[in-house]
C-alpha positions as CSV (number, residue, x, y, z in Angstrom):
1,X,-31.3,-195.1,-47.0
2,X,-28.4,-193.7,-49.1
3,X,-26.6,-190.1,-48.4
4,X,-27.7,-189.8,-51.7
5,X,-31.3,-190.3,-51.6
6,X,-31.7,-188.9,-48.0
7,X,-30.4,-185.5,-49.9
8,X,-32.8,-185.6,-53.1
9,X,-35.7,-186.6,-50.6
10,X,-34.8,-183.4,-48.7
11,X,-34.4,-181.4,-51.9
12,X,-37.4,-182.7,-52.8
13,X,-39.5,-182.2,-50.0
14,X,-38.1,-178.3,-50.2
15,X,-39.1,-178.0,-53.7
16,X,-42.7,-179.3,-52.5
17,X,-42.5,-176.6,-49.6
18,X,-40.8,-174.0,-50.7
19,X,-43.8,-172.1,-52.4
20,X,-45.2,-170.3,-48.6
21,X,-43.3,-169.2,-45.9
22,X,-46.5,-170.2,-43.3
23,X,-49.2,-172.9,-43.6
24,X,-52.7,-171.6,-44.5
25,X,-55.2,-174.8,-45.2
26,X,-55.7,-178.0,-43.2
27,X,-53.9,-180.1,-45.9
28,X,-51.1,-177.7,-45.9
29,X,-51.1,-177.7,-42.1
30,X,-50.9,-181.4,-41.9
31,X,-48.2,-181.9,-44.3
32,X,-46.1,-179.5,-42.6
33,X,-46.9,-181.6,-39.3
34,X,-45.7,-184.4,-40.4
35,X,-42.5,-183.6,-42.1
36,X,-41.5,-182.1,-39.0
37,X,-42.9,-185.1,-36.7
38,X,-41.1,-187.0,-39.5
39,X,-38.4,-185.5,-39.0
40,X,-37.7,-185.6,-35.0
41,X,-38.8,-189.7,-35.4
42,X,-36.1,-190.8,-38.2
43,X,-33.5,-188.8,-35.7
44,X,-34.0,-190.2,-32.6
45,X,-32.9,-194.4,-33.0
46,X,-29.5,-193.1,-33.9
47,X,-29.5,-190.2,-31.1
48,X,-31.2,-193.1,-28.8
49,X,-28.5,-195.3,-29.6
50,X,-25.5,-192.9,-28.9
51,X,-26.9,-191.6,-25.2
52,X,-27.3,-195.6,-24.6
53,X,-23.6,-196.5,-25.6
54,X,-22.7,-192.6,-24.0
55,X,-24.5,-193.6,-20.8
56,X,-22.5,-197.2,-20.1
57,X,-19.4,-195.1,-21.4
58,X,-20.0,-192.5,-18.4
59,X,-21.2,-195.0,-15.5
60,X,-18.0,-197.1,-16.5
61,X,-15.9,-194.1,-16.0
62,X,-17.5,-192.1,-13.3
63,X,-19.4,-194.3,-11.6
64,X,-17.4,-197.7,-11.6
65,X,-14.2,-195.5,-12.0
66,X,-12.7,-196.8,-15.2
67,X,-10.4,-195.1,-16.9
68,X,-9.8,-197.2,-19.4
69,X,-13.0,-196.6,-21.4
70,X,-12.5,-197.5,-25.3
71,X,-14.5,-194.9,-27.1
72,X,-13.7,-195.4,-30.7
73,X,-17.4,-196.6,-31.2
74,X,-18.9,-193.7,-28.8
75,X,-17.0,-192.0,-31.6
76,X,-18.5,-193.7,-34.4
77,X,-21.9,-193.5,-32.6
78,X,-21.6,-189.8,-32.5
79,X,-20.9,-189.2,-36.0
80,X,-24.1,-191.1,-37.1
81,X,-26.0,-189.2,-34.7
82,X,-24.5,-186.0,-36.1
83,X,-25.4,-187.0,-40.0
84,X,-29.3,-188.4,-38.9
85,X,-29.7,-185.1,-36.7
86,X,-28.3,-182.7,-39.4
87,X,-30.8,-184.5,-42.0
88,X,-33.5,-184.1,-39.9
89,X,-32.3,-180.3,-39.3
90,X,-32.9,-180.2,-43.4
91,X,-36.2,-182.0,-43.2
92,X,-37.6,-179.4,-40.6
93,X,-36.0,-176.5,-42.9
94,X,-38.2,-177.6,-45.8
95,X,-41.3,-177.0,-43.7
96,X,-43.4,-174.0,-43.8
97,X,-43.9,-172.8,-39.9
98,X,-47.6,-173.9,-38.8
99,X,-48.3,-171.5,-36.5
100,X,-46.7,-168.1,-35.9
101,X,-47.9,-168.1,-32.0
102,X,-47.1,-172.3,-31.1
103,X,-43.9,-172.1,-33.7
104,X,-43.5,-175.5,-33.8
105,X,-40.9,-175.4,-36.5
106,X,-38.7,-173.0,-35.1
107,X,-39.0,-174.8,-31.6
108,X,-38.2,-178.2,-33.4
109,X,-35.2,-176.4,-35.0
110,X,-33.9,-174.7,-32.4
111,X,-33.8,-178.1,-30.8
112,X,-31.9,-180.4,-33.4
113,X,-29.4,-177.2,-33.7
114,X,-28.8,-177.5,-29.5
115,X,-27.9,-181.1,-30.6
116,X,-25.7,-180.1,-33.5
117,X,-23.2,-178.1,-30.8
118,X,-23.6,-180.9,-28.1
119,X,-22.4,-183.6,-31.1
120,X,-19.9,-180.7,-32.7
121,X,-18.5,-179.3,-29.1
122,X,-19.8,-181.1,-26.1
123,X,-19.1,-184.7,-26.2
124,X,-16.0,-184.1,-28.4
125,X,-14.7,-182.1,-25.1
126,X,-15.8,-184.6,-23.1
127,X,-14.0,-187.4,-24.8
128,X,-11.1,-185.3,-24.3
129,X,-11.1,-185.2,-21.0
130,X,-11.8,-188.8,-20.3
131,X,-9.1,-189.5,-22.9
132,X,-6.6,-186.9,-21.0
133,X,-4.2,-187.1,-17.9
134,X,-6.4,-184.8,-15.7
135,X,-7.1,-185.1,-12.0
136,X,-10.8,-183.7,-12.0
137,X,-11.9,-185.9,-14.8
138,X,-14.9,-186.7,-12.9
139,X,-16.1,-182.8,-11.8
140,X,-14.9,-181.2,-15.5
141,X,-17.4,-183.9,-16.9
142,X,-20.1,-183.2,-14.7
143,X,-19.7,-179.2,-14.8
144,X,-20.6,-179.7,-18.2
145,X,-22.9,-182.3,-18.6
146,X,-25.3,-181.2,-15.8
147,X,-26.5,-178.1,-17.4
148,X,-26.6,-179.4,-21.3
149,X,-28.8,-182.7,-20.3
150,X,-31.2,-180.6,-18.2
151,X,-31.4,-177.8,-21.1
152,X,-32.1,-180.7,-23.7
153,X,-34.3,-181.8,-21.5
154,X,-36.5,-178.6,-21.4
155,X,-35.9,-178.0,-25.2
156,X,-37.7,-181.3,-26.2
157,X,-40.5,-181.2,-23.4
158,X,-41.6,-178.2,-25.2
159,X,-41.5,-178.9,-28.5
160,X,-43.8,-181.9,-27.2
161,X,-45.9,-179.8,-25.8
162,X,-45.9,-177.7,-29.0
163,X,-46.6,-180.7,-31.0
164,X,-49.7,-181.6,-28.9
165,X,-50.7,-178.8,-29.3
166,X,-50.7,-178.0,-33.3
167,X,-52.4,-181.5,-33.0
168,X,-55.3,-180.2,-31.0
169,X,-55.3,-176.6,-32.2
170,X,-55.8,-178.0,-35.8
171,X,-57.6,-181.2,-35.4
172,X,-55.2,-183.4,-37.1
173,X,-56.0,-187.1,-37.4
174,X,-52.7,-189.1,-37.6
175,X,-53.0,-192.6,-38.4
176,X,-50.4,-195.4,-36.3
177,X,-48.3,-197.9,-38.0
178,X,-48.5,-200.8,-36.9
C-alpha cells in the first residue's frame, strides 16, 4: 500500500471515528477492536523483520565478536519499521477507547509510542556505538538493551492481556482468515 493511501485510509478511518470519544454499543465496540487489533497486526511483519535482521546484527557483534557488522540495511530495516509503527500509532488514534477501566487503546498506544523512542533513540545509539572506536562496545550495548527489551516485553504482554480481555468482556466474535 502507498504512503498515500495508507494516509487517506487513516484520515478516513478518523472521520468514521471521530464522532465519540468512548464506545457505547456492540457494533461500535467491535469496530473500535478491530481497528486497533488492526492496527498492532499490519505493524508487526515489518517490526518482526527488523528484531530478526537486529538480532543476527547483535550475535555477530557480541556474541561471535565481529566488528565489522554492515548495518546499512539494519538501517533501512529500522526506517520501515519506524513508518509501519508510526501508521499504526495513527490507526489506534482514530479509535474511540473501548473501555475506560481495560483502556485498551491507551495501553496499545502507549506501546507503539515505547517503540517510536526505541526506533528514534535507542537503536540509532546503538548503531553508534557498534559503528564507534569504543572499548566497552559490548557492556554500553547491553546496559541499554537489557532494560528496553524487558520493558517491551511487559508493555505488549499486557496489552494482550487487555485484548483478551475486551474480547471476553464484550463477547466479540472475530472471524480467521484463512
Amino acid at each position: 500500500m502507498t504512503i498515500r493511501k495508507s494516509i487517506f485510509l487513516l484520515y478516513f478511518i478518523f472521520f468514521l471515528f471521530s464522532c465519540d470519544s468512548t464506545s457505547t454499543n456492540t457494533s461500535e465496540i467491535t469496530n473500535n477492536y478491530i481497528l486497533i487489533t488492526t492496527a498492532i497486526k499490519t505493524s508487526k511483519e515489518s517490526r518482526l523483520k527488523f528484531q530478526d535482521k537486529f538480532a543476527t546484527v547483535l550475535d555477530s557483534f557480541i556474541v561471535k565478536d565481529d566488528p565489522t557488522v554492515a548495518l546499512e540495511e539494519q538501517k533501512r530495516l529500522l526506517e520501515q519499521a519506524k513508518i509501519e509503527n508510526k501508521k499504526a500509532e495513527g490507526l489506534i488514534l482514530a479509535a474511540n477507547e473501548i473501555d475506560s477501566i481495560l483502556r485498551y487503546k491507551e495501553k496499545a498506544l502507549d506501546m507503539f509510542r515505547f517503540l517510536d523512542d526505541q526506533y528514534t533513540y535507542m537503536y540509532p545509539e546503538i548503531f553508534t556505538i557498534m559503528e564507534s572506536s569504543a572499548k566497552n562496545k559490548k557492556a554500553l550495548i547491553t546496559k541499554i538493551i537489557v532494560p528496553s527489551t524487558h520493558s517491551f516485553k511487559v508493555k505488549a504482554t499486557e496489552v494482550i492481556k487487555i485484548a483478551k480481555a475486551v474480547i471476553k468482556k464484550y463477547d466479540i466474535e472475530l472471524v480467521e482468515e484463512n
